[in-house]
PDB file of N, CA, C and O in Angstrom:
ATOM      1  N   UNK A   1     -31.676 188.528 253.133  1.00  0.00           N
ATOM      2  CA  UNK A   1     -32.613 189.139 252.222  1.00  0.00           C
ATOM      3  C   UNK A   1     -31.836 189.967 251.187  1.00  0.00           C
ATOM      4  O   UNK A   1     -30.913 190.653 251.625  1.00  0.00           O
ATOM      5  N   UNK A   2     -32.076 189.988 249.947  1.00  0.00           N
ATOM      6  CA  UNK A   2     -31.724 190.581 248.930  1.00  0.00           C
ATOM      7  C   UNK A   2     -32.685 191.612 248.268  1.00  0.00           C
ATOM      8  O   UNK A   2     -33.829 191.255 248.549  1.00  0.00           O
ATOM      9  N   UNK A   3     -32.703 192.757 247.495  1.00  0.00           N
ATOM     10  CA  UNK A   3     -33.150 193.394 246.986  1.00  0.00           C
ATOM     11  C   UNK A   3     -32.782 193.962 245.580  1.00  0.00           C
ATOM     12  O   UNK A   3     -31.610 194.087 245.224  1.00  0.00           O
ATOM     13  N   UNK A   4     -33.683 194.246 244.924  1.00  0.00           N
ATOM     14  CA  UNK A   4     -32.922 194.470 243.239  1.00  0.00           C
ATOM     15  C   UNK A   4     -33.000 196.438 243.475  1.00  0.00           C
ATOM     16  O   UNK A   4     -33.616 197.261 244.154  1.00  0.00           O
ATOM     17  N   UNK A   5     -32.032 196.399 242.509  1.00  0.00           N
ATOM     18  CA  UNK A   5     -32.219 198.027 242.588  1.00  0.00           C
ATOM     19  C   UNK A   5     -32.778 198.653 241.164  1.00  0.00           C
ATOM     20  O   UNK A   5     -32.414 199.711 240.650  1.00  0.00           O
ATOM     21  N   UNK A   6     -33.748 197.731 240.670  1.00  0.00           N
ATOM     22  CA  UNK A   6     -34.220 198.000 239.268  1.00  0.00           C
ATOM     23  C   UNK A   6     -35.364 197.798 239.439  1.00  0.00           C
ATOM     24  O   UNK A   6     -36.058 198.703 238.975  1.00  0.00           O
ATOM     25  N   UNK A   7     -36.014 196.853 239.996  1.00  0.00           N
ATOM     26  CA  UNK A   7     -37.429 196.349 239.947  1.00  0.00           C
ATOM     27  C   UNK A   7     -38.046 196.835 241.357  1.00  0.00           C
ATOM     28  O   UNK A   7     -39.138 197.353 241.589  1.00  0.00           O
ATOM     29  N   UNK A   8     -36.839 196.451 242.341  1.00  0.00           N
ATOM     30  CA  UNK A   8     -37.614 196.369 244.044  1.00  0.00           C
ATOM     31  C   UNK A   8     -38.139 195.614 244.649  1.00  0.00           C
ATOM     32  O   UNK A   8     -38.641 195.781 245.761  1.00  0.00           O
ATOM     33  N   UNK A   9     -38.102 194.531 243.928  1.00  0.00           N
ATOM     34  CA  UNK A   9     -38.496 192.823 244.251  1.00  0.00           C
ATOM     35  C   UNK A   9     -37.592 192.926 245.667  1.00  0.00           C
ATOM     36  O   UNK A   9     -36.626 193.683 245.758  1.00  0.00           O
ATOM     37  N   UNK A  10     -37.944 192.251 246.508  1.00  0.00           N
ATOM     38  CA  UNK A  10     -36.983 191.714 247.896  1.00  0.00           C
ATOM     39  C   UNK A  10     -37.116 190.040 247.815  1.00  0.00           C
ATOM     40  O   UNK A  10     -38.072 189.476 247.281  1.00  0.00           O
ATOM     41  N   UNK A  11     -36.327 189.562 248.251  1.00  0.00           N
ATOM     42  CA  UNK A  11     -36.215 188.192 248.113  1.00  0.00           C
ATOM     43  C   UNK A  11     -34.967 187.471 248.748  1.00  0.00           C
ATOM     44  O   UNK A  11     -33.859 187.966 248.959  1.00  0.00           O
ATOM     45  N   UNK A  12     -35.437 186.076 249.027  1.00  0.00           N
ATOM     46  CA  UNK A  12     -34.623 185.685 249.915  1.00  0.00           C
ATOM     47  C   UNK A  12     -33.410 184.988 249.327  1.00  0.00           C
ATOM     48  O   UNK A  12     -32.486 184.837 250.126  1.00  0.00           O
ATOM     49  N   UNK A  13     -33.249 184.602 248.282  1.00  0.00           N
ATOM     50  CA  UNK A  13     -31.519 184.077 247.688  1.00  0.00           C
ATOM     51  C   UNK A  13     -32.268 184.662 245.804  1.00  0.00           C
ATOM     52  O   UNK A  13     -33.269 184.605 245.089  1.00  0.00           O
ATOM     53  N   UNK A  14     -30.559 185.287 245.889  1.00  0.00           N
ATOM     54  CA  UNK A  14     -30.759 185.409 244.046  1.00  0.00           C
ATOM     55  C   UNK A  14     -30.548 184.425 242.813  1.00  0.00           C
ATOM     56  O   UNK A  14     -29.878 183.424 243.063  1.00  0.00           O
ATOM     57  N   UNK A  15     -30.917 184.537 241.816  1.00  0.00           N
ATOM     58  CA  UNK A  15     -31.114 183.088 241.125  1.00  0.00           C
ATOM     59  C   UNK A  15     -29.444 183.614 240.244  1.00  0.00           C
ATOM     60  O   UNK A  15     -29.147 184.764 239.923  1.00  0.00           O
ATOM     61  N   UNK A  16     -28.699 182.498 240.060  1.00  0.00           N
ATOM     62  CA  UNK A  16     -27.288 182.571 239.469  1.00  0.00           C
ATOM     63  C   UNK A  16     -27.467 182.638 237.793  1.00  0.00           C
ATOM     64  O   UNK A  16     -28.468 182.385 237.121  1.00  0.00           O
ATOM     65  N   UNK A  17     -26.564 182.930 237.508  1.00  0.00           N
ATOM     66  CA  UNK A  17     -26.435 182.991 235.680  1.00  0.00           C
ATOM     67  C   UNK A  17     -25.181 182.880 235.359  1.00  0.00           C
ATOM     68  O   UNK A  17     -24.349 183.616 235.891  1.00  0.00           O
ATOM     69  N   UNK A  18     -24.830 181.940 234.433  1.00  0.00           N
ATOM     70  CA  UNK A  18     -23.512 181.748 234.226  1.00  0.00           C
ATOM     71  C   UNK A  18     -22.991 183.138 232.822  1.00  0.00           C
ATOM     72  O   UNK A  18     -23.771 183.410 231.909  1.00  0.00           O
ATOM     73  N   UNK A  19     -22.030 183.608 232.916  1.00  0.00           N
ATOM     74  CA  UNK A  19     -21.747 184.688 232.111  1.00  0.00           C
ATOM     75  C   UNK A  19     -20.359 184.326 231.593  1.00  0.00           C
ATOM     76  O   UNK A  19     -19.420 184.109 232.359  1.00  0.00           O
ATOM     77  N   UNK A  20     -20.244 184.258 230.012  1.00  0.00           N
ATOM     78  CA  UNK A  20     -18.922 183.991 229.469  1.00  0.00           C
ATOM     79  C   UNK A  20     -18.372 185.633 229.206  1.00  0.00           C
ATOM     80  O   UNK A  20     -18.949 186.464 228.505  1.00  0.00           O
ATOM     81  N   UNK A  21     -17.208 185.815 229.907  1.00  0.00           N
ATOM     82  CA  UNK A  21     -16.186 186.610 229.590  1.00  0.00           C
ATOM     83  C   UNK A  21     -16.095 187.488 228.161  1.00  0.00           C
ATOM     84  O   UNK A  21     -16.351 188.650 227.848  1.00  0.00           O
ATOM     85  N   UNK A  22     -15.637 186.406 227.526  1.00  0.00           N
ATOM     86  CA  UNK A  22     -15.708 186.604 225.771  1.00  0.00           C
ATOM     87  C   UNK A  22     -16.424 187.266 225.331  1.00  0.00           C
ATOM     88  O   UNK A  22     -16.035 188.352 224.903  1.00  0.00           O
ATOM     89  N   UNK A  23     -18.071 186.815 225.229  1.00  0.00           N
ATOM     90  CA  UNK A  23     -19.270 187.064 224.954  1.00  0.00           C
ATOM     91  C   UNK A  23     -19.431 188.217 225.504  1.00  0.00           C
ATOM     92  O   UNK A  23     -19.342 189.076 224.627  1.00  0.00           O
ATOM     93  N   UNK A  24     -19.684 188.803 226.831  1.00  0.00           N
ATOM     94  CA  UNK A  24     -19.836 189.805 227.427  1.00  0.00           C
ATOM     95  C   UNK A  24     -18.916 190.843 226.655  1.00  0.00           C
ATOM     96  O   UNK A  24     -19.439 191.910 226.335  1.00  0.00           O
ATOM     97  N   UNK A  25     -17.674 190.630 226.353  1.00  0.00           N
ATOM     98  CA  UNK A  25     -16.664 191.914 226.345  1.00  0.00           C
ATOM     99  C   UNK A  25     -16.887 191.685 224.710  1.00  0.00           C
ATOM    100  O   UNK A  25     -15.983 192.332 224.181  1.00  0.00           O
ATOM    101  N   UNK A  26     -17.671 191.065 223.700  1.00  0.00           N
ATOM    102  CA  UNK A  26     -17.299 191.059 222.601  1.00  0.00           C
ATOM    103  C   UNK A  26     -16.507 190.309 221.556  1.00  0.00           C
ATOM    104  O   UNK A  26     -16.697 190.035 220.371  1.00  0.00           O
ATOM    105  N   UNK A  27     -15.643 190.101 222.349  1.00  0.00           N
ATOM    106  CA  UNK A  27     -14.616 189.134 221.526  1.00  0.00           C
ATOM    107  C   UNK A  27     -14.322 187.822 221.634  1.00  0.00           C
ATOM    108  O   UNK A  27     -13.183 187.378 221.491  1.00  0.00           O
ATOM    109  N   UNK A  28     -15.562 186.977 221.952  1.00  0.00           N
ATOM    110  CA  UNK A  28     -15.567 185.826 221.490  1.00  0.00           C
ATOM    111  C   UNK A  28     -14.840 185.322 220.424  1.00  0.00           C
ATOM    112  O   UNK A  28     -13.908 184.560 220.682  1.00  0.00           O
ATOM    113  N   UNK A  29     -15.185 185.708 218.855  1.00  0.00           N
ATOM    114  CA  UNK A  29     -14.370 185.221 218.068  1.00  0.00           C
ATOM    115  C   UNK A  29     -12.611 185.396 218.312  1.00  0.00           C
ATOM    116  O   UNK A  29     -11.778 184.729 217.700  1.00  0.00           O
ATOM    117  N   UNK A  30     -12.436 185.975 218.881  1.00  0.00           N
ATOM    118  CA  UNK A  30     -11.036 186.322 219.323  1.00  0.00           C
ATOM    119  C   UNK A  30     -10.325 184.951 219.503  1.00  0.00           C
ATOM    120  O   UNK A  30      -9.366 184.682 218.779  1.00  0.00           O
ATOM    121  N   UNK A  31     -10.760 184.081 220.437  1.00  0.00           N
ATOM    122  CA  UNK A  31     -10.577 183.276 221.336  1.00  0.00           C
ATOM    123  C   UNK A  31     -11.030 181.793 220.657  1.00  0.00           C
ATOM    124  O   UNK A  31     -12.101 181.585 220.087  1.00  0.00           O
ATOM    125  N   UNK A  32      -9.933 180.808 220.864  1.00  0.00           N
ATOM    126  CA  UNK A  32     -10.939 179.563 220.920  1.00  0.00           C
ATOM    127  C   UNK A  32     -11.023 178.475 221.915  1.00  0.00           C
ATOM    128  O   UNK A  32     -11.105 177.279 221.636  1.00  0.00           O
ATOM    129  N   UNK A  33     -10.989 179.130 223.422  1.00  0.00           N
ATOM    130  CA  UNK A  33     -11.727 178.792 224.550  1.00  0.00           C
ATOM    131  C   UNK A  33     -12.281 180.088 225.329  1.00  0.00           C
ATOM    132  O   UNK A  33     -11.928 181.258 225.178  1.00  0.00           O
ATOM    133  N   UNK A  34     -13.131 179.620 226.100  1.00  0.00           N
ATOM    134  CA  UNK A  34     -14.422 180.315 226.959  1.00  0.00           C
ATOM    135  C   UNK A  34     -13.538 180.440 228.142  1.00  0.00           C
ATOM    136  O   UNK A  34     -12.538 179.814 228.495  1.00  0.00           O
ATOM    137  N   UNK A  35     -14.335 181.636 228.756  1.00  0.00           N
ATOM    138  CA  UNK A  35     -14.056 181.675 230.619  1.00  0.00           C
ATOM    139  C   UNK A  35     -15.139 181.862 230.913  1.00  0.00           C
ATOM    140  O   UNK A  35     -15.874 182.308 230.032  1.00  0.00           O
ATOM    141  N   UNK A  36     -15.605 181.651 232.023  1.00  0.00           N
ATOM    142  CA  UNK A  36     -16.907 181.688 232.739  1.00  0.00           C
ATOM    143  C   UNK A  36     -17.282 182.288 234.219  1.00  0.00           C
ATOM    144  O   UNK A  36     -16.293 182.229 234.950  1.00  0.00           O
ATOM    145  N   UNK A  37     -18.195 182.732 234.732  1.00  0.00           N
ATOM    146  CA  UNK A  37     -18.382 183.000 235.527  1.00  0.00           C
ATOM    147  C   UNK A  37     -19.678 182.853 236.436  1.00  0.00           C
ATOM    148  O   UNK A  37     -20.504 182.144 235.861  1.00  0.00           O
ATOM    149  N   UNK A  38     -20.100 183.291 237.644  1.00  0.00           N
ATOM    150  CA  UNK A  38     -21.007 182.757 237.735  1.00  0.00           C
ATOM    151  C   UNK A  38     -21.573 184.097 238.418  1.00  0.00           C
ATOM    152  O   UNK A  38     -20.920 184.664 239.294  1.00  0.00           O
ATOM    153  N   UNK A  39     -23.163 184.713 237.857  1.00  0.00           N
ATOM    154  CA  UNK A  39     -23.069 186.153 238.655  1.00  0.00           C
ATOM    155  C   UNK A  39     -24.601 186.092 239.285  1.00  0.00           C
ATOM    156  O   UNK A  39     -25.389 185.370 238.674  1.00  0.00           O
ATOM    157  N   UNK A  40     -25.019 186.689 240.288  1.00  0.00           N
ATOM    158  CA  UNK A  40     -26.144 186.507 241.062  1.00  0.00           C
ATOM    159  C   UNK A  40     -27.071 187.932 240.357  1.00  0.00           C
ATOM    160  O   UNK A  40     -26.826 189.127 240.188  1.00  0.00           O
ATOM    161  N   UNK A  41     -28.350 186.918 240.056  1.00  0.00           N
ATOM    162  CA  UNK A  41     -29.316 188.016 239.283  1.00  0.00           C
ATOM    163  C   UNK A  41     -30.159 188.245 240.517  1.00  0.00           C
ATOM    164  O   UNK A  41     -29.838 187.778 241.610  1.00  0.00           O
ATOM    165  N   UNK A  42     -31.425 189.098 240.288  1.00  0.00           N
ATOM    166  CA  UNK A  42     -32.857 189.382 240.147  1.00  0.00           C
ATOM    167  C   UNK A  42     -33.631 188.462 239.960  1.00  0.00           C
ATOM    168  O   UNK A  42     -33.851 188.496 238.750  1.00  0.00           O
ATOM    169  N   UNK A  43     -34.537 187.149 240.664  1.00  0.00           N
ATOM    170  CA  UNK A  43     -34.547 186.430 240.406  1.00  0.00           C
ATOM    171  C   UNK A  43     -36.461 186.537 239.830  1.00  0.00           C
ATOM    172  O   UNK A  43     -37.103 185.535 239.516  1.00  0.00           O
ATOM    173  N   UNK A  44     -36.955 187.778 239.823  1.00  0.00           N
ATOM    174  CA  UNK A  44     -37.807 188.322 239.395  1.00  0.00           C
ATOM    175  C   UNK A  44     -37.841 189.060 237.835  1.00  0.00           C
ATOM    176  O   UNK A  44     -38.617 188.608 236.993  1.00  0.00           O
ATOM    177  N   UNK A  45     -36.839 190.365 237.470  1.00  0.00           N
ATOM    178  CA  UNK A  45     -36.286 190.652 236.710  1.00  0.00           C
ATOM    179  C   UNK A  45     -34.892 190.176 235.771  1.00  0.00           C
ATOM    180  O   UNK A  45     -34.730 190.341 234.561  1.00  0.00           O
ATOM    181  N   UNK A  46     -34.393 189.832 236.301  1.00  0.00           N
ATOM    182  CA  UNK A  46     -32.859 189.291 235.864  1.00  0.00           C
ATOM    183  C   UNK A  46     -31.803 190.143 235.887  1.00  0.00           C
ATOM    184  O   UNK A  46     -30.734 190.056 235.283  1.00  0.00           O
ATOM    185  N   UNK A  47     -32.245 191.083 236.734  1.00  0.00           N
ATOM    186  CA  UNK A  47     -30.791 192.411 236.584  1.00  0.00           C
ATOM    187  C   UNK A  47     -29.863 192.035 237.587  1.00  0.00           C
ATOM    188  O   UNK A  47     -30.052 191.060 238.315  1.00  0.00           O
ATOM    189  N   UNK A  48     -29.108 192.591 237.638  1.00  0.00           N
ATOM    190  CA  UNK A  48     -27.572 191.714 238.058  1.00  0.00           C
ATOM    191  C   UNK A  48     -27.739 193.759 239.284  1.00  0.00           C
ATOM    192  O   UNK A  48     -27.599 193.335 240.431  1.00  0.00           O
ATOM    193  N   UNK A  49     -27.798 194.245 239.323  1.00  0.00           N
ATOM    194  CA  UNK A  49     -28.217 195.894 240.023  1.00  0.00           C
ATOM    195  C   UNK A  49     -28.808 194.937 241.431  1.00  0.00           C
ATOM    196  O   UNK A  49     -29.919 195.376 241.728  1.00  0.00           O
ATOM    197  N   UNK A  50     -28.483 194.026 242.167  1.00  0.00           N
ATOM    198  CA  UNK A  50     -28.772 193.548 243.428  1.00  0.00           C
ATOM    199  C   UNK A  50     -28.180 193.463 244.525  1.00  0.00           C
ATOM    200  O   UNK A  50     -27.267 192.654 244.366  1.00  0.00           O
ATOM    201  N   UNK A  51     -28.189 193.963 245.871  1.00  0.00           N
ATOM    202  CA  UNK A  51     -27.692 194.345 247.014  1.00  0.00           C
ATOM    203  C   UNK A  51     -28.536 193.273 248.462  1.00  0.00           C
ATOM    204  O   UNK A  51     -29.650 192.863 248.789  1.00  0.00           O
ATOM    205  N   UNK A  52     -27.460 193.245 248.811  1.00  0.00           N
ATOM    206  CA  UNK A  52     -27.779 192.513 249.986  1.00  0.00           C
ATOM    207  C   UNK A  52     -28.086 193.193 251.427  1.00  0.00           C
ATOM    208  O   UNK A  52     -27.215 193.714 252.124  1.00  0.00           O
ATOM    209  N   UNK A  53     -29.554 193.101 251.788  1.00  0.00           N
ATOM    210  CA  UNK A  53     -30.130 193.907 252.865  1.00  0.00           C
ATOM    211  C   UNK A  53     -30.186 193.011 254.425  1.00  0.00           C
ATOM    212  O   UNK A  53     -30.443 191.821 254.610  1.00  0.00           O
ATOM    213  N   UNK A  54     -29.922 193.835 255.181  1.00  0.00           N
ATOM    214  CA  UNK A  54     -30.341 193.029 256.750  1.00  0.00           C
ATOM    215  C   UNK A  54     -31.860 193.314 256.836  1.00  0.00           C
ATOM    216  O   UNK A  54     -32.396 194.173 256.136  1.00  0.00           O
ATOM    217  N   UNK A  55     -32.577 192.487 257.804  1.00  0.00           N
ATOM    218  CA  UNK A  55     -34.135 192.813 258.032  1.00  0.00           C
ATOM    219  C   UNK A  55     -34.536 193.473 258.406  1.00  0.00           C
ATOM    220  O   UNK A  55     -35.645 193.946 258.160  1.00  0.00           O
ATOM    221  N   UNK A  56     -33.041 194.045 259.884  1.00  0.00           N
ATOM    222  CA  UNK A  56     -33.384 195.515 260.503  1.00  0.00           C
ATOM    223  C   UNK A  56     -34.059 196.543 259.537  1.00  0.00           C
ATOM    224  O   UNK A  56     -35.052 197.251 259.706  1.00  0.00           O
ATOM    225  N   UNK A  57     -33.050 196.378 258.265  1.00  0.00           N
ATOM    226  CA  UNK A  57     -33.414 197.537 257.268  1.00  0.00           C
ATOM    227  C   UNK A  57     -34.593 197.524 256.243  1.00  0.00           C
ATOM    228  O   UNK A  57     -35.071 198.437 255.570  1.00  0.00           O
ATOM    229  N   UNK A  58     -34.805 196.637 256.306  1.00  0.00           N
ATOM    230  CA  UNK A  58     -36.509 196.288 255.008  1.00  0.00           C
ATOM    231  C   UNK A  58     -37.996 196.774 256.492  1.00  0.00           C
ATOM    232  O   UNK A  58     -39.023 197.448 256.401  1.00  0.00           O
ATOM    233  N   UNK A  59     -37.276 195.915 257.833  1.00  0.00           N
ATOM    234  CA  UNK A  59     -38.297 196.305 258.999  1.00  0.00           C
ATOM    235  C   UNK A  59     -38.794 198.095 259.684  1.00  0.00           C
ATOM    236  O   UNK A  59     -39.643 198.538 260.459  1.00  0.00           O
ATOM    237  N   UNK A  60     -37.579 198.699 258.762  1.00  0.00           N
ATOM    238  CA  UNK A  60     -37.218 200.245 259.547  1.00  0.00           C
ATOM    239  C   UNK A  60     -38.487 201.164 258.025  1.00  0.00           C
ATOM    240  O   UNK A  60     -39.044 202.258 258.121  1.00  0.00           O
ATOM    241  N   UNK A  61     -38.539 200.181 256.835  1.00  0.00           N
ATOM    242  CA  UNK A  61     -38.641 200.640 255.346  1.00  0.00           C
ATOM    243  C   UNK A  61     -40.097 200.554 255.504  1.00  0.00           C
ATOM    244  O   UNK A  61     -40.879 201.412 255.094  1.00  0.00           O
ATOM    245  N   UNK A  62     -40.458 199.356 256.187  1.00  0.00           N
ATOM    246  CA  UNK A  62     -41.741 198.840 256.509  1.00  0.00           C
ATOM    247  C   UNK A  62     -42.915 199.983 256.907  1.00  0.00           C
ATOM    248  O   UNK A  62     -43.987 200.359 256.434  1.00  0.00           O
ATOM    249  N   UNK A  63     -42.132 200.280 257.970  1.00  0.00           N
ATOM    250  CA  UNK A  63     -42.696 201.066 259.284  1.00  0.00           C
ATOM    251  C   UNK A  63     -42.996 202.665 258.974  1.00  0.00           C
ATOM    252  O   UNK A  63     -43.615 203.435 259.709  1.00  0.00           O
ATOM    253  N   UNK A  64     -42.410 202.950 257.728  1.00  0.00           N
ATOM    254  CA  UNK A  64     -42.289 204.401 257.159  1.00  0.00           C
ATOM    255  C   UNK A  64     -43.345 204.202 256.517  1.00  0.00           C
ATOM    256  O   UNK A  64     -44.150 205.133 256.519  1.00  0.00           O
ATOM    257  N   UNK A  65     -43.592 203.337 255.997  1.00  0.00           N
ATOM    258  CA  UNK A  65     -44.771 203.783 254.683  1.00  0.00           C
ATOM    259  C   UNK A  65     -46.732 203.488 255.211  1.00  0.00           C
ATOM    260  O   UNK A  65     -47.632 203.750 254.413  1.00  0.00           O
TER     261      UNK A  65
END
């Protein structure tokens, strides 16, 4: 189980986004090849602010409220 730390969505796998290097830091034109990466979003929101929870701990979160 995953959880966002922006929205609070819980969910069971995060949706991927490929992210160029370049682009991110700006200096694309710098360059005339790409690097890439691959980074796990929010598959609700799209924020990349996502942590990976055990059930013990969403079941303990449950039980409080």
């Amino acid at each position: 189980m995953w959880r966002c730390r922006d929205c609070g969505a819980v969910f069971e796998e995060p949706d991927c986004e490929e992210v160029c290097y370049e682009r991110e830091c700006g200096v694309r034109s710098l360059f005339s090849d790409r690097h890439y990466r691959t980074d796990s979003v929010c598959p609700v929101c799209g924020d990349y602010d996502i942590r990976e929870i055990d059930e013990d701990e969403l079941e303990d979160e449950e039980e409080e409220e």
